[in-house]
MARSEMI-336781 format. One record per residue (C-alpha): residue number from 1; x, y, z. Coordinates in nm, 3 decimals. Example, Ala and Ser with C-alpha at 12.3 -4.5 7.8 and 13.67 -1.06 7.14 Angstrom:
resi  xx  yy  zz
1  1.230  -0.450  0.780
2  1.367  -0.106  0.714
***
This chain:
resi  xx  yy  zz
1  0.000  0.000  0.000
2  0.146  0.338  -0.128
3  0.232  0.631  0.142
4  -0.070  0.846  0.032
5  -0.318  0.489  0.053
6  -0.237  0.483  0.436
7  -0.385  0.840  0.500
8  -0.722  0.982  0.585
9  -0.765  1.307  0.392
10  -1.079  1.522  0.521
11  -1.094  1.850  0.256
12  -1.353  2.109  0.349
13  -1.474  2.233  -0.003
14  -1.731  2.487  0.214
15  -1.928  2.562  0.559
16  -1.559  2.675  0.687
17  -1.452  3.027  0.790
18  -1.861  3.136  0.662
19  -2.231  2.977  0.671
20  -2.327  2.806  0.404
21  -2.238  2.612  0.141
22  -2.164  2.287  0.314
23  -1.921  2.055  0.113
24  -1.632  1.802  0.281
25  -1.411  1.571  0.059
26  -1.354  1.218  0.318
27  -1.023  1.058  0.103
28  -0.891  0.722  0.138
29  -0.629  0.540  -0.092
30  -0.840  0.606  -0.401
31  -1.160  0.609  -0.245
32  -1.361  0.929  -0.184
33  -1.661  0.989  0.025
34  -1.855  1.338  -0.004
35  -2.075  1.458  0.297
36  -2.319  1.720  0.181
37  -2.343  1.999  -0.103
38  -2.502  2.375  -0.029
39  -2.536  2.633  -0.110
40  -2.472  2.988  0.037
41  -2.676  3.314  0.003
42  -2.507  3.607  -0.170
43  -2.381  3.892  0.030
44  -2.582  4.235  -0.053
45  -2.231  4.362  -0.232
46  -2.275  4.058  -0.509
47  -2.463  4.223  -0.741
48  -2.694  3.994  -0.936
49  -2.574  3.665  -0.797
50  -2.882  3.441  -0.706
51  -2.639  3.173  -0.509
52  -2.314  3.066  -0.461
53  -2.205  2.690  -0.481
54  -1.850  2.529  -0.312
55  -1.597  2.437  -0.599
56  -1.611  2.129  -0.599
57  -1.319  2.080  -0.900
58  -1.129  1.919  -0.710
59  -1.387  1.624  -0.763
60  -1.392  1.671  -1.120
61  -1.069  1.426  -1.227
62  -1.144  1.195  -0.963
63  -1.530  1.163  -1.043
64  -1.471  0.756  -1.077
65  -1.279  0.733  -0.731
66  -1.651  0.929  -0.566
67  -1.821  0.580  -0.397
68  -2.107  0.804  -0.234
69  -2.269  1.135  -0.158
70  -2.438  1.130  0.205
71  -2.687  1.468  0.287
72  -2.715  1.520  0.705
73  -3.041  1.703  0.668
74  -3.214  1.875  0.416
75  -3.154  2.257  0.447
76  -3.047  2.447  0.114
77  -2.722  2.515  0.275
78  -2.624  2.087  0.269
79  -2.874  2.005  0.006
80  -2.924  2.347  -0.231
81  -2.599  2.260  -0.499
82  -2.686  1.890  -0.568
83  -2.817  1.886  -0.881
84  -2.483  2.081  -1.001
85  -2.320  1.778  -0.847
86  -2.517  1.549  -1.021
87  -2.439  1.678  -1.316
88  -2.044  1.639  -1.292
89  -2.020  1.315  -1.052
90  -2.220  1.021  -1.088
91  -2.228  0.869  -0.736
92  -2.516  0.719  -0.500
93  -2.668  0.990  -0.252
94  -2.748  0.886  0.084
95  -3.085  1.017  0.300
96  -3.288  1.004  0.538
97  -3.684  0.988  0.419
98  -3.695  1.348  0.433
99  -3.427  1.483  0.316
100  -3.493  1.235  -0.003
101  -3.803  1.366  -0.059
102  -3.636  1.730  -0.049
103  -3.339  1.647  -0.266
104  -3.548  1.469  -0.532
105  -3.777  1.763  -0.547
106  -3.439  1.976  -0.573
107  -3.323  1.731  -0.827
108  -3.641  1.740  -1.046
109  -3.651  2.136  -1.041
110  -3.296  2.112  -1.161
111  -3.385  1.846  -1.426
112  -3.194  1.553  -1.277
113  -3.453  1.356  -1.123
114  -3.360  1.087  -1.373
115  -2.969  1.116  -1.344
116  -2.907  1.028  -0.954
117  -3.075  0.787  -0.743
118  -3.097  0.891  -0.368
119  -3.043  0.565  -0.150
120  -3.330  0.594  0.161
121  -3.180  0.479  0.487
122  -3.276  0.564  0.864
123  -3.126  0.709  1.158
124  -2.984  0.349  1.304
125  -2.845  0.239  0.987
126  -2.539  0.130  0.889
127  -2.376  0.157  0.527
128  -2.073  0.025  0.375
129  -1.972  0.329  0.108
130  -1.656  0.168  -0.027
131  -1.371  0.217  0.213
132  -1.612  0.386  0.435
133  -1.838  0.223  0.696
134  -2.104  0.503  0.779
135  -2.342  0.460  1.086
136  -2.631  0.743  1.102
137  -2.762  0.886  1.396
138  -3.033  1.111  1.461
139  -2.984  1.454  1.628
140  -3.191  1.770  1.684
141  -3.193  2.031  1.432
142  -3.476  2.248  1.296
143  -3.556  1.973  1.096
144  -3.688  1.658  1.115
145  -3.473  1.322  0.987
146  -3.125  1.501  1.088
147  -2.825  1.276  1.132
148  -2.467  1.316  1.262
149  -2.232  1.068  1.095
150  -2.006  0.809  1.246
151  -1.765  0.702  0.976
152  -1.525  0.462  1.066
153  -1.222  0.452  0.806
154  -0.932  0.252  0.849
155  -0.741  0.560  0.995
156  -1.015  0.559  1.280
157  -1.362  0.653  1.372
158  -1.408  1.039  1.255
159  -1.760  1.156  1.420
160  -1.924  1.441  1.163
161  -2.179  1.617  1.424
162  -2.367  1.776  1.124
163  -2.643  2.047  1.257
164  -2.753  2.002  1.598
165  -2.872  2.084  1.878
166  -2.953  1.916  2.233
167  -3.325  1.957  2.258
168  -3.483  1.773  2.507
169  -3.828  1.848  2.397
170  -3.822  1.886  2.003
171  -4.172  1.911  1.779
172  -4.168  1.561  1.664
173  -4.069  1.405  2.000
174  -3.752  1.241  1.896
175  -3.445  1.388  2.054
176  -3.104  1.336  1.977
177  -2.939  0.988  2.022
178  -2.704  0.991  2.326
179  -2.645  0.627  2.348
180  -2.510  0.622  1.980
181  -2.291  0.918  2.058
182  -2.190  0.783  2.382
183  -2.084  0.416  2.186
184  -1.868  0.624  1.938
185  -1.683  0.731  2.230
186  -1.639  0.401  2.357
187  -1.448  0.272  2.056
188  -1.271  0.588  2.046
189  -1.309  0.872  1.766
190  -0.992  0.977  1.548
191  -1.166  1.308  1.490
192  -1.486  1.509  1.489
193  -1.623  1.784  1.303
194  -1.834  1.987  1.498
195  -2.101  2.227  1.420
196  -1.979  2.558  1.540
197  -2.288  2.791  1.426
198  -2.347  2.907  1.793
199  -1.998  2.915  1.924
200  -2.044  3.279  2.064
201  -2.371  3.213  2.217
202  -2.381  3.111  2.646
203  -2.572  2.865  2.735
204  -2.824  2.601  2.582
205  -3.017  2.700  2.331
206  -3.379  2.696  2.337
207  -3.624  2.423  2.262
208  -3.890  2.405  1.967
209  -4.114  2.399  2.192
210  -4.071  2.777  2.314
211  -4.202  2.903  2.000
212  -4.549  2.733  2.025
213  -4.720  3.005  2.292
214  -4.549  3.283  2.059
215  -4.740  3.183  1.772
216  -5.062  3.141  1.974
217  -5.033  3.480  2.102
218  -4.957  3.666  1.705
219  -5.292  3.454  1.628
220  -5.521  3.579  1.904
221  -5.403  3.955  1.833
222  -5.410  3.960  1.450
223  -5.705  4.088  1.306
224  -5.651  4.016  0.955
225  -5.462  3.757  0.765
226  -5.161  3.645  0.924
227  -4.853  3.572  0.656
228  -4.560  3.385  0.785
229  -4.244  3.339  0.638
230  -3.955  3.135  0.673
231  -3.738  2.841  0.467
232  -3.940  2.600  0.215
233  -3.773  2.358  0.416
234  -3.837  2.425  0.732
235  -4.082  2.120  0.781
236  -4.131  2.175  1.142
237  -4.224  2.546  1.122
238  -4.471  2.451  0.890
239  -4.617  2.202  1.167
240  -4.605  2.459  1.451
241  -4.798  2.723  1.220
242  -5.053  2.461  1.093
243  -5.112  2.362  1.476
244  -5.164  2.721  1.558
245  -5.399  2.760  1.268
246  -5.618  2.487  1.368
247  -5.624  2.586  1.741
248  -5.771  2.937  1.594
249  -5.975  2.867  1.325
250  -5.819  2.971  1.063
251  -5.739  2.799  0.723
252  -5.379  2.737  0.594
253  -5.264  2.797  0.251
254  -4.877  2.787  0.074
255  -4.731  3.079  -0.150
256  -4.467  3.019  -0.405
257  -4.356  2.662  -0.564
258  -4.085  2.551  -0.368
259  -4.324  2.601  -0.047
260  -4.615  2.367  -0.191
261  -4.381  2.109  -0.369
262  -4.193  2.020  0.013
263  -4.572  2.023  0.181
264  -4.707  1.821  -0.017
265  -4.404  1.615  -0.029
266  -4.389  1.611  0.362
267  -4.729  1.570  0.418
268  -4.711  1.245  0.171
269  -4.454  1.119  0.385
270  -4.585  1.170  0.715
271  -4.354  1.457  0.816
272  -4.633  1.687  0.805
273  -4.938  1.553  1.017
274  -5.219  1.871  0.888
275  -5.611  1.765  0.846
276  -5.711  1.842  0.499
277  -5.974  2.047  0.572
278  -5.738  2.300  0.726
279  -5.548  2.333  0.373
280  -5.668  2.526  0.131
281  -5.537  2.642  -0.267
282  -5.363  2.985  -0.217
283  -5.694  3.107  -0.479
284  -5.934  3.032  -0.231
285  -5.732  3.131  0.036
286  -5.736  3.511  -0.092
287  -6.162  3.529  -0.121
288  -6.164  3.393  0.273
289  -6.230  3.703  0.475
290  -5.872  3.760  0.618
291  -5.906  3.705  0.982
292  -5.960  3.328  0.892
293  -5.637  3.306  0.641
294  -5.313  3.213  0.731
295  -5.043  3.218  0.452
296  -4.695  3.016  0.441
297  -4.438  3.189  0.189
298  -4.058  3.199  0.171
299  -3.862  3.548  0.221
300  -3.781  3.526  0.582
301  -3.412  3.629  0.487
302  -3.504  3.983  0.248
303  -3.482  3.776  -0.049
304  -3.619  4.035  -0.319
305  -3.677  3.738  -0.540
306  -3.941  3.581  -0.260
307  -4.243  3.648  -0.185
308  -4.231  3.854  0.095
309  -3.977  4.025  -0.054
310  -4.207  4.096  -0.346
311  -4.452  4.225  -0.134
312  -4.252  4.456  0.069
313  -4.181  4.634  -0.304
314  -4.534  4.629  -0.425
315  -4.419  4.356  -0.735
316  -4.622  4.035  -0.603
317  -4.848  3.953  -0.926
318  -5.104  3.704  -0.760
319  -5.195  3.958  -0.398
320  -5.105  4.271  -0.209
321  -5.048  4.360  0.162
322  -5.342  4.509  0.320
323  -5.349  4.740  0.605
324  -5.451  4.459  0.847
325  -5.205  4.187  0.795
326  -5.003  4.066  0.994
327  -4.654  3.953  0.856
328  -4.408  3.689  1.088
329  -4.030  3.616  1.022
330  -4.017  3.320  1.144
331  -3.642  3.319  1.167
332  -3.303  3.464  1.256
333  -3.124  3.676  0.989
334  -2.832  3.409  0.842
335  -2.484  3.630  0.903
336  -2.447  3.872  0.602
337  -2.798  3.895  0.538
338  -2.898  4.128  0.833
339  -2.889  4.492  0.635
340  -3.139  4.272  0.365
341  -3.405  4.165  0.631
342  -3.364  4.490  0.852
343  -3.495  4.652  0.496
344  -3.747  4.381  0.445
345  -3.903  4.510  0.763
346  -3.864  4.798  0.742
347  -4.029  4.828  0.400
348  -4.359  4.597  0.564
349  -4.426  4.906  0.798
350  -4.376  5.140  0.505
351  -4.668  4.984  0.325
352  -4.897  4.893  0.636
353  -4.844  4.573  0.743
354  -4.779  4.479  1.124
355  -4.446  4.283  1.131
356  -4.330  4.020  1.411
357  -4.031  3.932  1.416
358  -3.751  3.784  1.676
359  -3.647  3.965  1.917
360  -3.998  4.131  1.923
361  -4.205  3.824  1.957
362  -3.983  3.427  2.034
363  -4.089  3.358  1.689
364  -3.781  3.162  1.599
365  -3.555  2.962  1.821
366  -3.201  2.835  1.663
367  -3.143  2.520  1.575
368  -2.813  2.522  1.677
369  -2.615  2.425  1.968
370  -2.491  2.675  2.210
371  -2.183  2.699  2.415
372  -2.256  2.433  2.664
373  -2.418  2.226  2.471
374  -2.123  2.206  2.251
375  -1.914  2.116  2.588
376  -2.165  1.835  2.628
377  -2.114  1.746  2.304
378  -1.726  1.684  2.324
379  -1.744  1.539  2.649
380  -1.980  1.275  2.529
381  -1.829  1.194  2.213
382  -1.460  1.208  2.332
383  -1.239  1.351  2.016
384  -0.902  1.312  1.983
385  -0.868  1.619  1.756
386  -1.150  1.856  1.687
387  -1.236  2.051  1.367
388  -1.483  2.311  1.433
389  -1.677  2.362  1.114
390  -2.045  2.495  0.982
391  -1.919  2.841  1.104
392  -1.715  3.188  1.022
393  -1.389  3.211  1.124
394  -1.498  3.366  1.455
395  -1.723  3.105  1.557
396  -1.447  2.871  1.444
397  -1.195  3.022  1.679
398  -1.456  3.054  1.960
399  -1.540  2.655  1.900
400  -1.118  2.599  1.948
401  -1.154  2.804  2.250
402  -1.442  2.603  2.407
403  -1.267  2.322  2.348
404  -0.887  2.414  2.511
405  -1.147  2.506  2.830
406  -1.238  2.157  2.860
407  -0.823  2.068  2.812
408  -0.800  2.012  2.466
409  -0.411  2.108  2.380
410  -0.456  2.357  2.115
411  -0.239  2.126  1.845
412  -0.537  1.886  1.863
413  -0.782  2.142  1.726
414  -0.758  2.220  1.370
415  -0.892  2.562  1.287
416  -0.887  2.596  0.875
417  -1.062  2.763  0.607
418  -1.237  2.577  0.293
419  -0.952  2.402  0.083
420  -0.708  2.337  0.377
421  -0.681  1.941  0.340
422  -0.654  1.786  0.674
423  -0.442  1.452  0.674
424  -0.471  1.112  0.938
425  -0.214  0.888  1.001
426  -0.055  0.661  1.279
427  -0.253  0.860  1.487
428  -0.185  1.149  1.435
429  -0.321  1.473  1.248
430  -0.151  1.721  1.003
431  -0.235  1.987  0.767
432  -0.160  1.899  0.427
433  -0.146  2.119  0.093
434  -0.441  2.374  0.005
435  -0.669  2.321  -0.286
436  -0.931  2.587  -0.427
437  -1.202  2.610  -0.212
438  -1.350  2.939  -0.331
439  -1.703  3.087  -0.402
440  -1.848  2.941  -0.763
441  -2.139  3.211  -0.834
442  -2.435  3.119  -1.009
443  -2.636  3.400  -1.177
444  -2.943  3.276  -1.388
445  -2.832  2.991  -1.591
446  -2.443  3.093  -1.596
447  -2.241  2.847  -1.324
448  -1.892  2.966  -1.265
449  -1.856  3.196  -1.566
450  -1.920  3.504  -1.331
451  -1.553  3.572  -1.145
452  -1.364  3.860  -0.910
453  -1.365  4.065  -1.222
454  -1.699  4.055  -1.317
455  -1.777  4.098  -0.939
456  -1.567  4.390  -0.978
457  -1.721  4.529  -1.285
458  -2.028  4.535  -1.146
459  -1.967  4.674  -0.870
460  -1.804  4.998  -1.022
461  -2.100  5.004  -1.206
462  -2.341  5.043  -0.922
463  -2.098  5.285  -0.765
464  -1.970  5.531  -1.019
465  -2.237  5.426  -1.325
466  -2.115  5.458  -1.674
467  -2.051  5.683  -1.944
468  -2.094  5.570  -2.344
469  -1.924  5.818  -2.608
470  -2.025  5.753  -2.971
471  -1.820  5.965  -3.190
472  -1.835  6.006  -3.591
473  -1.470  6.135  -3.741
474  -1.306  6.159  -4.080
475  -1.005  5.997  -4.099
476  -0.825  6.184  -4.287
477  -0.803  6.473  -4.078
478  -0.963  6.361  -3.738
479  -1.213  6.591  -3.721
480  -1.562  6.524  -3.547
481  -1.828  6.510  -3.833
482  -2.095  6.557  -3.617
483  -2.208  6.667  -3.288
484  -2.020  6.370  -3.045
485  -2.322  6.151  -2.890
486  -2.279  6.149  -2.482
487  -2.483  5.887  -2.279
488  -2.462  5.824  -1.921
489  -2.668  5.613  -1.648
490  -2.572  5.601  -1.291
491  -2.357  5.904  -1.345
492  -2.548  6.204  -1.383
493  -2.864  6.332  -1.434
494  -2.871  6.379  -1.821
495  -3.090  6.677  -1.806
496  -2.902  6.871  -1.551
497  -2.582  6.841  -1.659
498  -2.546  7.052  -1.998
499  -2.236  7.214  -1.821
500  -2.045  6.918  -1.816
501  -2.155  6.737  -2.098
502  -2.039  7.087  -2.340
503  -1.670  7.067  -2.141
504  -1.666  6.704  -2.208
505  -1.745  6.775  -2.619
506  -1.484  7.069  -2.553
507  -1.214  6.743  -2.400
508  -1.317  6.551  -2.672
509  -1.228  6.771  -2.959
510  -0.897  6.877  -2.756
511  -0.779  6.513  -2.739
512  -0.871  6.416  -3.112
513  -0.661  6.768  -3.238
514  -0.335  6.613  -2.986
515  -0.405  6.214  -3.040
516  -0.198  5.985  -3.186
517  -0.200  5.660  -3.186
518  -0.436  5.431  -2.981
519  -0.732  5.674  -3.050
520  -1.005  5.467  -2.814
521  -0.798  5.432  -2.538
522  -0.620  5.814  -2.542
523  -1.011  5.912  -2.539
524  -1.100  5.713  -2.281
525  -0.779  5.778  -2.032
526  -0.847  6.191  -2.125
527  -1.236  6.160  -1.989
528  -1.185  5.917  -1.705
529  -0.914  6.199  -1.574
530  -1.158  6.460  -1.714
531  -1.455  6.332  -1.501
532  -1.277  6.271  -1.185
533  -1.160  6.651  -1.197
534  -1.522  6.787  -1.272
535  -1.657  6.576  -1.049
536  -1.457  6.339  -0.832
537  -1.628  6.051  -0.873
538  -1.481  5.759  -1.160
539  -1.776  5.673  -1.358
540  -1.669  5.314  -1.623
541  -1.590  5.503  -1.980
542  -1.648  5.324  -2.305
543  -1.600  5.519  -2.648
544  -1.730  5.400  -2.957
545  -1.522  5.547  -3.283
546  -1.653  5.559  -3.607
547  -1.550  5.667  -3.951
548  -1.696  5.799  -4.233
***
C-alpha cells in the first residue's frame, strides 16, 4: 500500500470560515466519500448573484474514485448545490426519508430527477460506502430526519456532528441519540467535526417547543390575515404554524412553488401531520375574509426574489399587503444577510403591514447548539482532535476556544478555512497542501462563468455608473463630423448636466486635435481623468469610434 493509501484526507470544499455552502471531501487510498453539497446566500455587495455553490473541482478528475454522496439534513445550505453535483459526478446519494423527498424535489426542479438515485436509509443504519463504513444517527436540528455521521475509516472513527442541537423536547418528539454518541466514544473517535454555528452564544439553546405560545399569542391579536415566512424547508415550522392555525380557526394555505412542492411532499410522507380540511389552494385562500387566512411563503431572509420580498416592493403579481395583515419572520437573519431583512421590515411598515419578528415576539428559536451544549457534546463523544466547522472564522476560533477550556491542547484542534486538506495517520493529524475552495457564483443559468472581475465590474458600475461616447470622425483629418453623442446612467442626471456634458465635447475635440496613436484608449484615459476633476467621482468610460 502506497504512502498516500495509508492516510485519511478530510478537505472542506465549504461551511468553513462562513455559513453556508456545506461541502467536505472524506479521502482514502483512491476512495472518496462526499458529505453534503449547499449552497450559500449572496452577500448584498454581489450584485446579481442568485447563489453561490463550493468548488467542488477538485472532484472533477477523480469523479470515478466518488463511492457516495451522504446529505445530514435537508436545508439548502447541505442540500441546495446537488443537482450541479449530479451533473459532474455520478455517485449514489445517501438520506434520510426526508431529506430524499427534499433532494429529489431539488433534483427534479434542476432536471436531474432521472440522473441520480438517492439511497433511503434511517437514523440506526449502517452503510458500507466503499472504504467507508457510515453509521447514522439522529440529532436535533430544525428539521426533522437530521443525522450526525459516524464514519469509521481505516485511519479511525471520525464523528461528523452535522447540525444540531440538544433539545430535550423537540416538535416531533424524537431527541437526539445519546447512546449512539456515547458508543462512538467508547471505541474511540480519530476526529470530529463539529457544528460551530453558535460558538459565541452562552448557554443552551432553546427548545422548539418555546415558540409554540409565541405563535398562539400573534394569532389571538391579528385581526386580519396572518402571513408567515420562513425556509421551504423548514418542515417543522410549517407544523407549529398549521397547529396554531387549527387551534384558531383559521385555514392554511402555501405561496410560491418551492413552499407547496416540500408540503405536499412532507405531508405524503408523514412529516407533516395537517387535516385536509385546514389546507386550502392559495386562490381560495385570498376570497376567505382575512381574519380566517393564514399564509406560508418563503422570504424570511429579504430575499427580493421571494415572496415577501415581493410584497414589501409592491411587485407580487397574484396579492397585495393590506393594512390589516399581519406579517411573521419566522427566523433569525443568516450572518451577512442582516442589512437585507432589517430593509425587508422595514419596508412591511412602510406599506402597512404589522411585522413580528424575533427579538420582538420568540418567533424563531435556533437550531443550533450553544456553548454548553457544545461542551456536552465533546465530552460525550470524546475527540481526539477537533475541527470546528459549519461556522465563520470567529465562531471557528470561539469553537477551538471552548474546546482548550475543557483541556483540549490547542495542536489537537484544527482551525482551517475551505480548501485546507486535513491529513490522518498513525494517529496522528496534520495539515496537508491547500486546494481551491473558493465561491463558484451562479447568476441565472451561468455556473462559474461570473468571477472577481466581473464581481468587480459590477460593482463599479453600481458605484460610479457609466458613461458611453459615440463619436463620428473623418479619418483623414480627425475631425468630429458631427455633434459627439454622450450617454450616461448612474452618473449624472442627463438633463441637468449641460455644463459638463459641453466641457466634455470641448475634451473631446482637444484630445482628437493632440491624439496619436491608440485613438479609443487616449479618449478614454483623457475623460476618465476629465470626469474625476469635474466631479470626483470615476464613472466606467467606453468610447465608440466611427468613420466615415
Amino acid at each position: 500500500m502506497s504512502k498516500k493509501a495509508q492516510k485519511l484526507r478530510i478537505i472542506p470544499l465549504g461551511g468553513l470560515g462562513e455559513i453556508g455552502k456545506n461541502m467536505t471531501v472524506f479521502e482514502y487510498g483512491d476512495e472518496i466519500l462526499v458529505v453534503d453539497t449547499g449552497i450559500m446566500f449572496p452577500e448584498s455587495d454581489m450584485l446579481g448573484i442568485d447563489y453561490i455553490i463550493p468548488d467542488f473541482k477538485y472532484l472533477l478528475d477523480k469523479r470515478d474514485k466518488v463511492k457516495g454522496i451522504v446529505i445530514t439534513h435537508g436545508h439548502e445550505d447541505h442540500t441546495g448545490a446537488i443537482h450541479h453535483v449530479v451533473e459532474q459526478i455520478n455517485a449514489p446519494i445517501y438520506a434520510t426519508p426526508l431529506t430524499k423527498g427534499l433532494l429529489e424535489v431539488k433534483l427534479a426542479r434542476g432536471g436531474q430527477s432521472g440522473k441520480a438515485k438517492v439511497n433511503e436509509i434511517k437514523a440506526g443504519d449502517t452503510v458500507q460506502i466503499g472504504v467507508f463504513k457510515v453509521e447514522f444517527c439522529h440529532v436535533c436540528h430544525s428539521i426533522p430526519d437530521c443525522v450526525a455521521l459516524g464514519i469509521t475509516t481505516p485511519a479511525g472513527l471520525v464523528v461528523h456532528t452535522g447540525d444540531y442541537k440538544l433539545d430535550h423536547t423537540p416538535v416531533d418528539n424524537w431527541p437526539t441519540d445519546y447512546t449512539k454518541l456515547a458508543e462512538f466514544a467508547g471505541r474511540g473517535v480519530l476526529a470530529m467535526l463539529g457544528d460551530s454555528t453558535n460558538a459565541d452564544r452562552a448557554g443552551w439553546t432553546p427548545s422548539e417547543r418555546v415558540i409554540e405560545p409565541a405563535f398562539d399569542k400573534v394569532f389571538r391579536e391579528a385581526k386580519g390575515r396572518i402571513l408567515v415566512a420562513t425556509f421551504a424547508s423548514l418542515i417543522s415550522r410549517i407544523q407549529q404554524v398549521g397547529e396554531a392555525a387549527l387551534r384558531h380557526g383559521r385555514k392554511m394555505a402555501f405561496v410560491g412553488t418551492s413552499m407547496r412542492e416540500n408540503a405536499k411532499m412532507a405531508k405524503q410522507l408523514g412529516y407533516l401531520d395537517l387535516p385536509d380540511e385546514l389546507l386550502v389552494p392559495i386562490d381560495e385562500a385570498l376570497r376567505l375574509p382575512p381574519h380566517e387566512v393564514v399564509l406560508m411563503c418563503t422570504g424570511s431572509q429579504g430575499e427580493p426574489s421571494s415572496i415577501v420580498g415581493r410584497l414589501a416592493s409592491g411587485t407580487n403579481r397574484q396579492f397585495d399587503l393590506l393594512p390589516t395583515d399581519t406579517v411573521v419572520l419566522s427566523s433569525h437573519p443568516i450572518p451577512g444577510n442582516e442589512e437585507s431583512v432589517s430593509r425587508t421590515i422595514n419596508k412591511l411598515f412602510q406599506r402597512g403591514a404589522h411585522v413580528v419578528y424575533d427579538p420582538v415576539e420568540a418567533v424563531h428559536v435556533s437550531g443550533h447548539a450553544s456553548q454548553e451544549e457544545m461542551k456536552f457534546m465533546l465530552n460525550l463523544v470524546k475527540p481526539k482532535y477537533l475541527i470546528p466547522v459549519h461556522g465563520e472564522l470567529r465562531h471557528l476560533h470561539q469553537h477551538a476556544a471552548i474546546a482548550q477550556s475543557l483541556g483540549y491542547a490547542k495542536d489537537n484542534v484544527a482551525i482551517v478555512e475551505n480548501g485546507q486538506v486535513i491529513e490522518f495517520s498513525a494517529g496522528k493529524m496534520f495539515m496537508g497542501e491547500r486546494i481551491p475552495g473558493g465561491h463558484v457564483f451562479v447568476d441565472g443559468s451561468s455556473v462559474g462563468d461570473i468571477g472577481p472581475a466581473v464581481m468587480r465590474e459590477r460593482d463599479a458600475l453600481a458605484r460610479e455608473g457609466f458613461v458611453l461616447v459615440n463619436l463620428r470622425i473623418n479619418p483623414q483629418t480627425r475631425k468630429l463630423t458631427r455633434e459627439p453623442e454622450i450617454i450616461t446612467r448612474g452618473f449624472v442626471y442627463q438633463r441637468e448636466s449641460d455644463e459638463l456634458l459641453a466641457e466634455t465635447r470641448r475634451q473631446i475635440e482637444k484630445t482628437l486635435a493632440e491624439a496619436n496613436g491608440d485613438l479609443q484608449r487616449q479618449l478614454e484615459n483623457k475623460l476618465r481623468d476629465h470626469f474625476f476633476d469635474m466631479t470626483k467621482r470615476k464613472p466606467m468610460i467606453f468610447v465608440m469610434v466611427n468613420s466615415n
